[in-house]
C-alpha positions in Angstrom: 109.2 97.0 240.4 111.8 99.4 241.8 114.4 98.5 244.2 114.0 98.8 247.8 117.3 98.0 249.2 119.0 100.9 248.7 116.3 102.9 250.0 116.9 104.7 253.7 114.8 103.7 256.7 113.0 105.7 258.2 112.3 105.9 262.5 108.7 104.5 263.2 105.7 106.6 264.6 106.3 105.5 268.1 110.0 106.2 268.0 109.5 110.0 266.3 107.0 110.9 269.1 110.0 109.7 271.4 112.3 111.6 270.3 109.9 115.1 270.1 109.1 114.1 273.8 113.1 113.7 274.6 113.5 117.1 272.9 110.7 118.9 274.8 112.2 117.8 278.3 115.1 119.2 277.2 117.2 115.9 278.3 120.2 115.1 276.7 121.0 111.6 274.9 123.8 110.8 276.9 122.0 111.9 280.1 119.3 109.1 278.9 121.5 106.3 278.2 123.4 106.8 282.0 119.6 106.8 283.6 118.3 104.2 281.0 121.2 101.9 281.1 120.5 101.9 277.3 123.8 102.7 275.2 123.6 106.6 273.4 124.7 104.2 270.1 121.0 102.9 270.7 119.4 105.7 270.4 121.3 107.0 267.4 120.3 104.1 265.5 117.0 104.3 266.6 116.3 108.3 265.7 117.7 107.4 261.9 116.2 104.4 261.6 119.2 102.1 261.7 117.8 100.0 263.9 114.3 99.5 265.5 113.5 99.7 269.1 112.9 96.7 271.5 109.9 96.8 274.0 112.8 96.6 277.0 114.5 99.7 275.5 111.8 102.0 274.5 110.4 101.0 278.1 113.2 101.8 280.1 114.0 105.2 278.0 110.1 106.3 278.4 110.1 105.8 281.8 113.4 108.1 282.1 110.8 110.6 281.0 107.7 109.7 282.9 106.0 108.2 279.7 104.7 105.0 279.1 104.2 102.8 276.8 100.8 102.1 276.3 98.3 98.8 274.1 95.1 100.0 273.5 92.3 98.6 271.0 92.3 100.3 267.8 88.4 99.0 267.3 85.8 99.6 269.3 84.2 96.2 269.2 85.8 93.0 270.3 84.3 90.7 268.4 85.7 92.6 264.9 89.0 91.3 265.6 87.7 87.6 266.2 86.2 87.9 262.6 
């Protein structure tokens, strides 16, 4: 069993499509953090996987961009989660 510890973290799904989103608008991290009221440390540790993002965070930063963030069933019958 090899040792995971030292291995690097990677950013999640959610937090990659972020980041391509932030890129295409062409908006600037620090220009995020001032109209997020996240700090631009934040999302440096999210975009190398340092850290993970928190609901309030990602929320806030989205919105900055006119995203949201969205729940939606991954099956397509309710009664297969009960199960």
């Amino acid at each position: 069993m090899s040792d995971q510890s030292n291995q690097p973290r990677t950013a999640s799904a959610v937090t990659r499509s972020f980041f391509s989103h932030l890129a295409a608008a062409g908006v600037s991290q620090e220009t995020l953090a001032k109209r997020s009221g996240c700090h631009v440390n934040t999302f440096y540790s999210w975009k190398t996987g340092k850290a993970s993002a928190s609901v309030p965070n990602m929320e806030a930063a989205l919105a900055v961009l006119g995203l949201e963030l969205v729940i939606r069933p991954i099956n397509s019958k309710p009664e297969d989660i009960a199960a």
